[in-house]
ChimeraX commands (.cxc) that place a marker at each C-alpha (Angstrom):
marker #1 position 11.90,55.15,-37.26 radius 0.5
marker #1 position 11.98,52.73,-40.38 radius 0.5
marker #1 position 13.77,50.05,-38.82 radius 0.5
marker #1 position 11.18,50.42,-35.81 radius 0.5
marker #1 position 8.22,49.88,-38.21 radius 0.5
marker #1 position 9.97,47.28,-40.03 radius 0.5
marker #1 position 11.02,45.29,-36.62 radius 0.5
marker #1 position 7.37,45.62,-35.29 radius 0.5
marker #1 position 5.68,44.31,-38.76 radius 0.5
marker #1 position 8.00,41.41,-38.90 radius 0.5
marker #1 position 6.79,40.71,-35.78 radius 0.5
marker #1 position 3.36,40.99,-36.11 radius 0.5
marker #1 position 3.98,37.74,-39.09 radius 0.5
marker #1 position 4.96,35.29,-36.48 radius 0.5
marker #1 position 8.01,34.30,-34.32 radius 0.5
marker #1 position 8.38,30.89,-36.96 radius 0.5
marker #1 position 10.87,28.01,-35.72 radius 0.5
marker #1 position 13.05,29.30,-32.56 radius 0.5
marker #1 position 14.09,27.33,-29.63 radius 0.5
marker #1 position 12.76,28.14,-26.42 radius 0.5
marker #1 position 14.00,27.03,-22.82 radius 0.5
marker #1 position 13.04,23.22,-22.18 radius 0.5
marker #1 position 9.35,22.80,-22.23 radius 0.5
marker #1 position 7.96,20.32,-20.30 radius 0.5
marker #1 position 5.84,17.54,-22.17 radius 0.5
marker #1 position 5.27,14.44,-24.42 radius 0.5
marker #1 position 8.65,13.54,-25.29 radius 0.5
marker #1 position 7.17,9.70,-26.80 radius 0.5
marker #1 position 7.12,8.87,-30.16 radius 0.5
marker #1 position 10.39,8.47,-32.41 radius 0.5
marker #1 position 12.71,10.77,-33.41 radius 0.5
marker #1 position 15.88,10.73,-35.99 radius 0.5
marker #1 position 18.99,12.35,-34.16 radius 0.5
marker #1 position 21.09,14.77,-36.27 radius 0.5
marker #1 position 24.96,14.85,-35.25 radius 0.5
marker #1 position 26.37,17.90,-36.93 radius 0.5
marker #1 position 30.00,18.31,-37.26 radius 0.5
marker #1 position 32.50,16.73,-34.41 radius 0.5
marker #1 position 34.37,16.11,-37.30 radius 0.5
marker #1 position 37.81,16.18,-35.66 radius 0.5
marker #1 position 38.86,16.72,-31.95 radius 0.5
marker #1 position 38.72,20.83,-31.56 radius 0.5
marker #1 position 35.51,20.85,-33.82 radius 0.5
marker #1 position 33.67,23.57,-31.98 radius 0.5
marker #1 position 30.75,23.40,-34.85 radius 0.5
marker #1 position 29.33,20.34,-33.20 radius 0.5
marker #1 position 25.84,20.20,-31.94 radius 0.5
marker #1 position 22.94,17.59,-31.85 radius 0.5
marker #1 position 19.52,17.84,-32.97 radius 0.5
marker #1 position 16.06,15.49,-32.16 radius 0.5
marker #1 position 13.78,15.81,-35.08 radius 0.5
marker #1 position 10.38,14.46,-33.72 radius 0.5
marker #1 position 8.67,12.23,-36.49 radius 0.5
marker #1 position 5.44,12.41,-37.93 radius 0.5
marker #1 position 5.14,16.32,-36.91 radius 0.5
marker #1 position 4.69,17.40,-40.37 radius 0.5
marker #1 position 8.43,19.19,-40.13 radius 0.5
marker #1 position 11.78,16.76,-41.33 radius 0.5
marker #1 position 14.77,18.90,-40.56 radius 0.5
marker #1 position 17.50,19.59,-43.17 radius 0.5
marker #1 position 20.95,20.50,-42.64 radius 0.5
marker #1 position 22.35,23.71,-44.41 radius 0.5
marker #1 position 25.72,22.14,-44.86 radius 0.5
marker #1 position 27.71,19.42,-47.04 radius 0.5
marker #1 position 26.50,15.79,-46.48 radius 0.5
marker #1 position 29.98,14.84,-44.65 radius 0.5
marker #1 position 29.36,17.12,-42.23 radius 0.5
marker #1 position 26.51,15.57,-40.63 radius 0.5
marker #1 position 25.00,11.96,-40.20 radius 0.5
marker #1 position 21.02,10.73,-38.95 radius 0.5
marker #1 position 20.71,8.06,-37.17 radius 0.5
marker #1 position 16.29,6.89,-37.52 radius 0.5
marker #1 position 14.37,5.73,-35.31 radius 0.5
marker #1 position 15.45,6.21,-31.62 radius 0.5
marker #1 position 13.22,7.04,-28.93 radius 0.5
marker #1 position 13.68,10.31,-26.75 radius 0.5
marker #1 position 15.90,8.99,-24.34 radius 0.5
marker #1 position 18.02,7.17,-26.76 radius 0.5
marker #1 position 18.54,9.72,-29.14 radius 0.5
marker #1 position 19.21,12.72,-25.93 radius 0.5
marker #1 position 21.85,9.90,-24.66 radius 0.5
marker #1 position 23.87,9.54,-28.15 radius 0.5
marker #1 position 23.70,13.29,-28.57 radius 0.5
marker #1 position 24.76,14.18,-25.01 radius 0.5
marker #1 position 27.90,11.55,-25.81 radius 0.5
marker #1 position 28.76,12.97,-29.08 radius 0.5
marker #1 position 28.53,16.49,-28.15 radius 0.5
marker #1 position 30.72,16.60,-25.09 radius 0.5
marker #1 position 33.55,15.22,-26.64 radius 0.5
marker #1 position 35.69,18.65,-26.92 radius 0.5
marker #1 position 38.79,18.62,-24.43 radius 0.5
marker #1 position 36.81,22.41,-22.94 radius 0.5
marker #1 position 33.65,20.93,-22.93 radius 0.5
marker #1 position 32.00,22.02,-19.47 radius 0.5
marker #1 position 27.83,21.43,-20.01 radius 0.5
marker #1 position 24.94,20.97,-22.47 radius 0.5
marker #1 position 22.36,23.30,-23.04 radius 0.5
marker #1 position 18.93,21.30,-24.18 radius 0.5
marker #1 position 16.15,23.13,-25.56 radius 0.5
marker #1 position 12.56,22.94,-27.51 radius 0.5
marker #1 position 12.19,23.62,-30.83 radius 0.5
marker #1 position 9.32,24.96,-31.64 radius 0.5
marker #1 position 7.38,25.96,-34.74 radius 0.5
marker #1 position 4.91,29.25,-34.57 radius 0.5
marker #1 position 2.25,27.44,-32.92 radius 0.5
marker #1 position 4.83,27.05,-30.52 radius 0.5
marker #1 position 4.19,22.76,-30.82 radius 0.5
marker #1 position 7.60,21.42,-30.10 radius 0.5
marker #1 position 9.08,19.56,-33.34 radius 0.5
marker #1 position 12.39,18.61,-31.69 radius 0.5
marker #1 position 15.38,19.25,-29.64 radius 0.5
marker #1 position 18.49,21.08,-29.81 radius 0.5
marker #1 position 21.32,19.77,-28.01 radius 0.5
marker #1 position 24.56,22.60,-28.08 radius 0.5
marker #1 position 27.23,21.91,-26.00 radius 0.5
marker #1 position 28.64,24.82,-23.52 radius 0.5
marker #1 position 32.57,25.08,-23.03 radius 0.5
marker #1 position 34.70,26.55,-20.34 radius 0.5
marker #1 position 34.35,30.11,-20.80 radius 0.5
marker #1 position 38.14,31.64,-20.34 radius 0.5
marker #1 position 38.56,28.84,-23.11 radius 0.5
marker #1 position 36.79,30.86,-26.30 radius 0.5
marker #1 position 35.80,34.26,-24.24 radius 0.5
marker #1 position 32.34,32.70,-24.16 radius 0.5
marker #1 position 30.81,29.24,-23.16 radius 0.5
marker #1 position 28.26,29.37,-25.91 radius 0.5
marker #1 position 29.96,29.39,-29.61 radius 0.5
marker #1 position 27.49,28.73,-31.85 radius 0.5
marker #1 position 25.36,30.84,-33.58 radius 0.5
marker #1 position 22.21,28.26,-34.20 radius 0.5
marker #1 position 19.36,29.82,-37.16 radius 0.5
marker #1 position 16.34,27.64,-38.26 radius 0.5
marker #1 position 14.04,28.62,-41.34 radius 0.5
marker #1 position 10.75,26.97,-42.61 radius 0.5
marker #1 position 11.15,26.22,-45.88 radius 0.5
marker #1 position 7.70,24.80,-46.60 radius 0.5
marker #1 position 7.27,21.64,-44.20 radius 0.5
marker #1 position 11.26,21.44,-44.34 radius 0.5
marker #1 position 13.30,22.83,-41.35 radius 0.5
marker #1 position 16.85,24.25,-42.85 radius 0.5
marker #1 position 18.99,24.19,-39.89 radius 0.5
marker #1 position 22.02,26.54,-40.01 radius 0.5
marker #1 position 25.19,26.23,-37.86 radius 0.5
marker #1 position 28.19,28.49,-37.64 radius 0.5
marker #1 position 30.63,29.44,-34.90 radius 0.5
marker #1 position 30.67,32.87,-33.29 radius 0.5
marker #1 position 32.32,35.72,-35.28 radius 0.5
marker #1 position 34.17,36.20,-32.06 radius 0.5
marker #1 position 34.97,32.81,-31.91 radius 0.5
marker #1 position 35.91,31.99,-35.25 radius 0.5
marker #1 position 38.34,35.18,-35.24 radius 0.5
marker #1 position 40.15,34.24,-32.30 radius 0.5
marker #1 position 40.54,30.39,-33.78 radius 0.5
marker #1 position 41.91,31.67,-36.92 radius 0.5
marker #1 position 44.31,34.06,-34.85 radius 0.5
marker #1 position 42.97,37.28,-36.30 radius 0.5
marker #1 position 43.63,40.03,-34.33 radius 0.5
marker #1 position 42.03,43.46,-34.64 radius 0.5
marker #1 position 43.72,45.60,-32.40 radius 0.5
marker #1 position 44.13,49.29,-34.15 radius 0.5
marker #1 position 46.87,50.94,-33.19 radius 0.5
marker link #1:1,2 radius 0.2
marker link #1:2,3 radius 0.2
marker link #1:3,4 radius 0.2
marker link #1:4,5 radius 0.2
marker link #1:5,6 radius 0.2
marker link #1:6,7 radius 0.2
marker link #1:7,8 radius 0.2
marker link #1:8,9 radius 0.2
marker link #1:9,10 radius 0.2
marker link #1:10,11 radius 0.2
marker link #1:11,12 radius 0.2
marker link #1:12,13 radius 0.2
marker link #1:13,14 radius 0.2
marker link #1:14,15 radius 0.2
marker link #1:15,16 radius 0.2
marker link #1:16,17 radius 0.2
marker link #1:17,18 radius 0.2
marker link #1:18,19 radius 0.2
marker link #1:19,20 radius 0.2
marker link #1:20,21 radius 0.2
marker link #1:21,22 radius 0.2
marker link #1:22,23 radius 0.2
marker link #1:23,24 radius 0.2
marker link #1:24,25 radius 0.2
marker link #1:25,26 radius 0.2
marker link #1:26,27 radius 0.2
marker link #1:27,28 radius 0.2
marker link #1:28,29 radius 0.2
marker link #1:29,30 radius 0.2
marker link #1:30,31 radius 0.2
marker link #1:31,32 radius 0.2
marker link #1:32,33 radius 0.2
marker link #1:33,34 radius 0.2
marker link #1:34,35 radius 0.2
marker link #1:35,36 radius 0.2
marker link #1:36,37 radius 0.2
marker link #1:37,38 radius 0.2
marker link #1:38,39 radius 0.2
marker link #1:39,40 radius 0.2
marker link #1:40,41 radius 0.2
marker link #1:41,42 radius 0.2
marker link #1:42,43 radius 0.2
marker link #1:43,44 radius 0.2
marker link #1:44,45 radius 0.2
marker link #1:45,46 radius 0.2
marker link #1:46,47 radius 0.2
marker link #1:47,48 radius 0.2
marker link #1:48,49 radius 0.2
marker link #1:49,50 radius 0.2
marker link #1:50,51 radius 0.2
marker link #1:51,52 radius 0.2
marker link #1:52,53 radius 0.2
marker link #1:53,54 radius 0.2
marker link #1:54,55 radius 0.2
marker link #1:55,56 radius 0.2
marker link #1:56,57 radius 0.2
marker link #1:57,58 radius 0.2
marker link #1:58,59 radius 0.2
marker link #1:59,60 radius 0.2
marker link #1:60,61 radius 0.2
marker link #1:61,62 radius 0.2
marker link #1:62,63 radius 0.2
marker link #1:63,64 radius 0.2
marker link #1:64,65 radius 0.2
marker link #1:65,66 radius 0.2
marker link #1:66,67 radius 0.2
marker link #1:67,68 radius 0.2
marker link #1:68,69 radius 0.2
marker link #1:69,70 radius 0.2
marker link #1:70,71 radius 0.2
marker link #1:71,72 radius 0.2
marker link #1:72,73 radius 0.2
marker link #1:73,74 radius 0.2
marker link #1:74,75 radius 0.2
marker link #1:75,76 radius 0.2
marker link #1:76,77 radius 0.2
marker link #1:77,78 radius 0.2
marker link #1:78,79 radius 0.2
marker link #1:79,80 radius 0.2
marker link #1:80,81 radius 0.2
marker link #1:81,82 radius 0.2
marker link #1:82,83 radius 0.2
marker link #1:83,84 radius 0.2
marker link #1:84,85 radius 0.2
marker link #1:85,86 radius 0.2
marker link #1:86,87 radius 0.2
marker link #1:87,88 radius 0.2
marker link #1:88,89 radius 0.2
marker link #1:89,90 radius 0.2
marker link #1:90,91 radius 0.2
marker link #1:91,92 radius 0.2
marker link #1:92,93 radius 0.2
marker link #1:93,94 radius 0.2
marker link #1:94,95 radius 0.2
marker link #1:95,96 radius 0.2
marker link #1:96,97 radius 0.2
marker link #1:97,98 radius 0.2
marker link #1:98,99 radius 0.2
marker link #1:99,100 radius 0.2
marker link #1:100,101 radius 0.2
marker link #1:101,102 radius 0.2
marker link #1:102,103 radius 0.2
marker link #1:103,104 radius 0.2
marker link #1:104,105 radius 0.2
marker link #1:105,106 radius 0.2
marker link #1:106,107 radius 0.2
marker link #1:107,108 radius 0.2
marker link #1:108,109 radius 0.2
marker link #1:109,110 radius 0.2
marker link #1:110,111 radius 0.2
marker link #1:111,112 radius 0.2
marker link #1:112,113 radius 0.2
marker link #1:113,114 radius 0.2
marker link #1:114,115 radius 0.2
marker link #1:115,116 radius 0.2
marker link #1:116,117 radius 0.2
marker link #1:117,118 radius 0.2
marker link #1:118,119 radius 0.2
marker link #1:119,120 radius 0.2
marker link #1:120,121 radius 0.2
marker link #1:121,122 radius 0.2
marker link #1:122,123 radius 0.2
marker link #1:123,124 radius 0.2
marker link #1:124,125 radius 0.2
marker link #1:125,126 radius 0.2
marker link #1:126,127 radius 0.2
marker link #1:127,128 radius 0.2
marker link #1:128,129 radius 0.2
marker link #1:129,130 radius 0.2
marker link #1:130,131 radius 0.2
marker link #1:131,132 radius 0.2
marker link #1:132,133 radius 0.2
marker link #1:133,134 radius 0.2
marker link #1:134,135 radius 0.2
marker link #1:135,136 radius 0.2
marker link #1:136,137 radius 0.2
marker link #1:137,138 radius 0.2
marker link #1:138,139 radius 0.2
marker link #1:139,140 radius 0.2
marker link #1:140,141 radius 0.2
marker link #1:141,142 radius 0.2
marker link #1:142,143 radius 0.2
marker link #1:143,144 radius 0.2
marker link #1:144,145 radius 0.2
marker link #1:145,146 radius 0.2
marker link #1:146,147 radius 0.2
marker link #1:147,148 radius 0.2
marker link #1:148,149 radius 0.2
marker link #1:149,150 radius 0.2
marker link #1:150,151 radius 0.2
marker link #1:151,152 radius 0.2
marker link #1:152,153 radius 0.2
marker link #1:153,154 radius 0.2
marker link #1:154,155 radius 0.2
marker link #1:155,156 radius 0.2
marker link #1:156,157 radius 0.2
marker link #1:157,158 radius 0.2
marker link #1:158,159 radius 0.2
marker link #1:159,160 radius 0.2
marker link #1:160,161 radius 0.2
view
């Protein structure tokens, strides 16, 4: 009954930055595209995100500078087409998934762009595990693969006989 009370109460303080499915909208203005990871061909951590200037919000990465690179000033459709290249460049790439971030006003402050793989590839066509937090007018932007997942790339195997 405590975890009840405690889920409920959390959620009476506000949903704070989620994605949603793909609003419709204003997609003018400029945004900075965020290419996280790709690092190497069978880089599964590799996803895209549109940070929509002058919202009030700049988005930072939760992970080592190498890991990541911004590229400023592109419009919507410029920064959706360099993220759509970049994140379908895995050999089981299959689709992209594109949604709305939103803050808890539920204003969209950018874009996530995750890319989907052939399912019988990884058990799963989704991978990632995707987490942002407000940190003040700072988005931190977490990525990490799948416990799944990243067991069955590092071979571990937990079959108890």
């Amino acid at each position: 009954m405590a975890f009840l009370t405690a889920a409920v109460g959390c959620a009476a303080l506000g949903t704070g930055i989620h994605t949603e499915s793909l609003k419709a909208g204003d997609n003018s203005g400029v945004f900075d595209l965020i290419l996280y990871g790709g690092n190497y061909g069978d880089d599964l951590e590799t996803a895209a995100f549109l940070d929509r200037g002058g919202d009030g919000y700049d988005f930072d990465i939760y992970a080592p500078e190498f890991n990541y690179r911004t590229i400023k000033g592109l419009t919507f459709e410029e920064g959706l087409e360099k993220a759509k290249e970049f994140a379908s460049g895995h050999t089981s790439f299959h689709q992209f998934k594109l949604s709305s971030i939103v803050d808890d006003k539920s204003r969209v402050i950018g874009y996530e762009v995750r890319p989907l793989y052939l399912p019988f590839t990884y058990g799963t066509d989704d991978v990632l595990d995707i987490w942002y937090a407000e940190k003040g007018n700072k988005v931190v932007v977490t990525v990490r693969l799948k416990p799944s997942v990243e067991d069955l790339k590092s071979g571990n195997d937990f079959d108890i006989r």
